[in-house]
PLY file of the C-alpha trace (Angstrom):
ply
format ascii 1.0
element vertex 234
property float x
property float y
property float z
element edge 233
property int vertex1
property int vertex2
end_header
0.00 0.00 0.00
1.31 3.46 -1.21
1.74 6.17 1.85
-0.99 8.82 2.17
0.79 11.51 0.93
1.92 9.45 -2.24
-2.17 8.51 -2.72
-3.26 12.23 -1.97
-1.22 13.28 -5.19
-3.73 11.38 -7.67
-6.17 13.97 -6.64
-3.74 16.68 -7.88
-1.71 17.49 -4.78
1.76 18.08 -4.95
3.55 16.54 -2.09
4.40 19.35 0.03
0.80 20.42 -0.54
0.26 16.74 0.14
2.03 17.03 3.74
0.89 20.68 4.64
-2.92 18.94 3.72
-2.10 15.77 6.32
-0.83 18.39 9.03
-3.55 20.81 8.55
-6.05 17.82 8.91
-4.63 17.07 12.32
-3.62 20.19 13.79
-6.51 22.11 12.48
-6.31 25.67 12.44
-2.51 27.13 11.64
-0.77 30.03 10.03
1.95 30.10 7.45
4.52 30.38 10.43
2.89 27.87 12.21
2.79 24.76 9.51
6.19 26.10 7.79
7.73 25.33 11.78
5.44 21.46 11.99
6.30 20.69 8.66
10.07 21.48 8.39
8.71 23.37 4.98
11.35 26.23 4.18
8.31 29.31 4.76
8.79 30.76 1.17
7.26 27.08 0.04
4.72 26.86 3.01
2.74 29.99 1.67
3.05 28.61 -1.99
2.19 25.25 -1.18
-0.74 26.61 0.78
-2.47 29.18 -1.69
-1.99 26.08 -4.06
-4.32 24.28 -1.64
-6.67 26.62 -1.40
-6.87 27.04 -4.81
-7.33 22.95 -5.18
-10.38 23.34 -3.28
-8.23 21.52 -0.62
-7.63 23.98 2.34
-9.85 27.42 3.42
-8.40 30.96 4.18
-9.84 31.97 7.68
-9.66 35.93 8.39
-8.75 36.94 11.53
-6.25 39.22 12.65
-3.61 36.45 11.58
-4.50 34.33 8.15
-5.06 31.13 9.44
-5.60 27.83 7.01
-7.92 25.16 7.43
-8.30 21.83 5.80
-11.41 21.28 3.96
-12.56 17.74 4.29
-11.23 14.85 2.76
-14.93 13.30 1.73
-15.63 17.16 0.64
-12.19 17.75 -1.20
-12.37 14.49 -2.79
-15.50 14.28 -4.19
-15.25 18.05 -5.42
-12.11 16.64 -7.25
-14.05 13.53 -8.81
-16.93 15.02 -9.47
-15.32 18.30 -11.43
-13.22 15.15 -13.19
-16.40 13.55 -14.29
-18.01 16.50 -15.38
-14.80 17.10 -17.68
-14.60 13.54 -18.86
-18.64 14.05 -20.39
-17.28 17.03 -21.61
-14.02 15.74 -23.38
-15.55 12.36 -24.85
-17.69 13.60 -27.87
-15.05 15.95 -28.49
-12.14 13.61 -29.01
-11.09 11.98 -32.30
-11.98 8.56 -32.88
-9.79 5.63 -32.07
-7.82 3.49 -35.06
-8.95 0.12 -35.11
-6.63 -1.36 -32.74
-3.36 -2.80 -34.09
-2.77 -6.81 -34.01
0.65 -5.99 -32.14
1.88 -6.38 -28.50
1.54 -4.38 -26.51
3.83 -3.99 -23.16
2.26 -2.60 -19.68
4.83 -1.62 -16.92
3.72 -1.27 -13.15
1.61 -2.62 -10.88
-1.22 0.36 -11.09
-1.20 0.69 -14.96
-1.41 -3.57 -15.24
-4.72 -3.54 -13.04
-6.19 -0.50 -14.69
-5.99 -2.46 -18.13
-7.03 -5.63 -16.52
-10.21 -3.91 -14.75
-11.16 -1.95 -18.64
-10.89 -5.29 -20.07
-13.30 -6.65 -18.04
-15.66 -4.07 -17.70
-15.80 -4.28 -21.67
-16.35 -7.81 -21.40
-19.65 -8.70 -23.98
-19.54 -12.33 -24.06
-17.03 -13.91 -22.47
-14.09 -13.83 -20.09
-11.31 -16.56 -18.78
-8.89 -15.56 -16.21
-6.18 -16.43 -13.74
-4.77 -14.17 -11.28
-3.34 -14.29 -7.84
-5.48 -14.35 -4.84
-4.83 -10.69 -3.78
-5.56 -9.47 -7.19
-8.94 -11.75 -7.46
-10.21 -10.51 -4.27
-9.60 -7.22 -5.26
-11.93 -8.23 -8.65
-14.36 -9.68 -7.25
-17.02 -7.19 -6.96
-16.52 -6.57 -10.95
-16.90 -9.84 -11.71
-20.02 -10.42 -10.63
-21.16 -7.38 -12.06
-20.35 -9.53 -15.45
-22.03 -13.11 -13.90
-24.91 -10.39 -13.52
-25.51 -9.01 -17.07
-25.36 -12.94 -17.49
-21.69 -13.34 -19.47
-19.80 -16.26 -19.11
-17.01 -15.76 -16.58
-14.26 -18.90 -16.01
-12.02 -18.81 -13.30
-9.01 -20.51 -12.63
-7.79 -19.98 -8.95
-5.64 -22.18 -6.37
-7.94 -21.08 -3.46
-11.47 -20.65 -2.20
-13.04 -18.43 -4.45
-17.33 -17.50 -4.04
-18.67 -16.20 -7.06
-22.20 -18.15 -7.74
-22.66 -18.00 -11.51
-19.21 -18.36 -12.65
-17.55 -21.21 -13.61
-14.40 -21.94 -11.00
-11.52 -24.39 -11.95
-9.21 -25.00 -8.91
-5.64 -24.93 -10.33
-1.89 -24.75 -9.31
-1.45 -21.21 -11.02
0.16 -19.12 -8.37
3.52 -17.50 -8.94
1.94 -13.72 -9.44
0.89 -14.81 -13.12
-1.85 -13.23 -14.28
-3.60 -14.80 -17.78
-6.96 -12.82 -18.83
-8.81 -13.59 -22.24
-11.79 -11.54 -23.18
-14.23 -12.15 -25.80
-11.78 -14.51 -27.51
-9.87 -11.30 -28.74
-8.09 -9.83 -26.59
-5.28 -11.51 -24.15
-3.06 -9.63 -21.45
-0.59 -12.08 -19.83
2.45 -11.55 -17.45
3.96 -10.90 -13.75
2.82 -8.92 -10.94
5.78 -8.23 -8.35
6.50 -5.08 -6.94
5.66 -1.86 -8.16
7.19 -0.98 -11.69
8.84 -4.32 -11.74
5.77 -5.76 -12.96
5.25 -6.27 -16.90
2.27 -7.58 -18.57
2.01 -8.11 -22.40
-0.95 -6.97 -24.07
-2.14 -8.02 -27.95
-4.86 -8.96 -29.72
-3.19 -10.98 -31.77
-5.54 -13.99 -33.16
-2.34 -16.72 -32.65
-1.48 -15.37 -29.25
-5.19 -15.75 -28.02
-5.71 -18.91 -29.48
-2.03 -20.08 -27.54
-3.36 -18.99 -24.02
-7.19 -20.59 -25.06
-6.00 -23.74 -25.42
-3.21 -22.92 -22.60
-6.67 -22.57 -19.85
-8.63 -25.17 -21.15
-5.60 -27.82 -20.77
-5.45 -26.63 -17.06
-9.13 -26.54 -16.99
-9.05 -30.47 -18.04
-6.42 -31.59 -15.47
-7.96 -29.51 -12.52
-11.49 -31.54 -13.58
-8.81 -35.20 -13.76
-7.93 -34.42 -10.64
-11.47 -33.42 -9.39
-11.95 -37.32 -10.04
-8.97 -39.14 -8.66
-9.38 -40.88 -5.56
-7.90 -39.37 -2.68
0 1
1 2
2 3
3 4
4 5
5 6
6 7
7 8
8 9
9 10
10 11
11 12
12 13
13 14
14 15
15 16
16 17
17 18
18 19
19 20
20 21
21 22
22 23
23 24
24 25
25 26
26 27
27 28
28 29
29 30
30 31
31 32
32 33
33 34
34 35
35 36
36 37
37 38
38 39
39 40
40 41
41 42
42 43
43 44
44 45
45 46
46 47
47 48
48 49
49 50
50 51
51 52
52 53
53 54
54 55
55 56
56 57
57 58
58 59
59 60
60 61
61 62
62 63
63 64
64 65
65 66
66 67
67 68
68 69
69 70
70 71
71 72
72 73
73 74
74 75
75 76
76 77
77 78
78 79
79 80
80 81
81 82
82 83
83 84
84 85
85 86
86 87
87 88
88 89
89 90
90 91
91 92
92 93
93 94
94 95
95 96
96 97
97 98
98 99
99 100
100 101
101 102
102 103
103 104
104 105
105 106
106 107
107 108
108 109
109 110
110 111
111 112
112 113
113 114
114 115
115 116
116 117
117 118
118 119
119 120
120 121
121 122
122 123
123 124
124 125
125 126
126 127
127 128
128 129
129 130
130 131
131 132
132 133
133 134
134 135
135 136
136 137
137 138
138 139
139 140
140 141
141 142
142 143
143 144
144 145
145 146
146 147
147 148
148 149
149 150
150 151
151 152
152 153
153 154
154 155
155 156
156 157
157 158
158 159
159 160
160 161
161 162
162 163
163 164
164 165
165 166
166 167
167 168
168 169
169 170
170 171
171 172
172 173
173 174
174 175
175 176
176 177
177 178
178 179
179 180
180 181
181 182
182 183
183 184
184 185
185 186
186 187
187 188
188 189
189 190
190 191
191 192
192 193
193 194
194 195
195 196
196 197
197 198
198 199
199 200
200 201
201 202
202 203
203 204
204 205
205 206
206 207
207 208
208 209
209 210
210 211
211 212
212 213
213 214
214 215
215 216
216 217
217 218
218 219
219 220
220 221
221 222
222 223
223 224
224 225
225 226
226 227
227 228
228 229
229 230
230 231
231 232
232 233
């Protein structure tokens, strides 16, 4: 898990806006003077840092006989910030040129954060079909999405080594492990690869017809030993 000043920056903080947010949220009401000397912020960068964050929508001016700062809160801040976001995004979309139809290529995904933001698009634009393998964490993490997809009635198989409740999807208990993850969507699209730590991770991307068909037949092979050995005697 990321520190809270590294996770307050994706809602367009810079970090020593980031810090002087976290210390205003505790301390409550301060001055310039006052969060420069908690902070260990050189002054000049306190007062920049702080009319940044008031002009985020992050932090209030109180005036009194000494300007005083106060945090605005986090539920507040943040869903001023998503919300504004949104509003832009509805904005932007029917304004943007049109995508190329995507290349046949491969593609390659670096880092933990950008491999599960492909891996959640590709299943929320799931219309038929969907086969994946990921670690535990990561499932657990999917869940919720998934059975959004079990819901609109799409086919969902799973291949996990561990307990996994999702009524409507077909699970296939396997000995996957090793941070691999293996997604195939639609029969088009495949995104296959590690996750380790942070930007050491690298997934390959493609919808590439041979490369699909490779990690099809790949996940139905496991699928047919993990039903053999649903049979064997113990």
């Amino acid at each position: 898990m990321y520190p809270i000043t590294e996770e307050l920056l994706h809602f367009g903080l810079t970090r020593q806006e980031a810090n002087l947010y976290l210390t205003l949220l505790e301390q409550g009401e301060l001055t310039g003077y006052e969060a420069a000397k908690l902070t260990g912020i050189s002054r000049s960068n306190t007062y920049t840092a702080l009319a940044g964050l008031v002009e985020k929508g992050a932090a209030y001016i109180m005036e009194e006989n000494v300007t005083r700062y106060t945090a605005v809160p986090f539920p507040e801040f943040s869903g001023n910030v998503i919300r504004r976001l949104t509003e832009k995004q509805k904005s932007l979309l029917p304004r943007l040129p049109e995508r190329k139809t995507e290349q046949q290529g491969y593609i390659t995904i670096r880092g933990t954060e950008q491999i599960m933001d492909k891996l959640l698009t590709m299943i929320s634009e799931t219309k038929q079909r969907l086969y994946i393998s990921v670690p535990d964490d990561i499932l657990s993490q999917i869940l919720p999405l998934l059975r959004e997809q079990v819901g609109e009635e799409k086919k969902v198989v799973v291949l996990t080594d561990t307990d996994c409740e999702l009524p409507g999807a077909e699970i296939y208990h396997t000995g996957s492990g090793n941070n691999q993850i293996r997604l195939i969507v639609d029969s088009t699209k495949v995104l296959t690869g590690r996750i380790s730590s942070g930007e050491n991770s690298t997934c390959l991307y493609s919808l590439n017809r041979n490369l699909v068909d490779i990690f099809k037949d790949m996940l139905k092979n496991e699928i047919r030993l993990s039903q053999l050995e649903a049979h064997l005697p113990d």
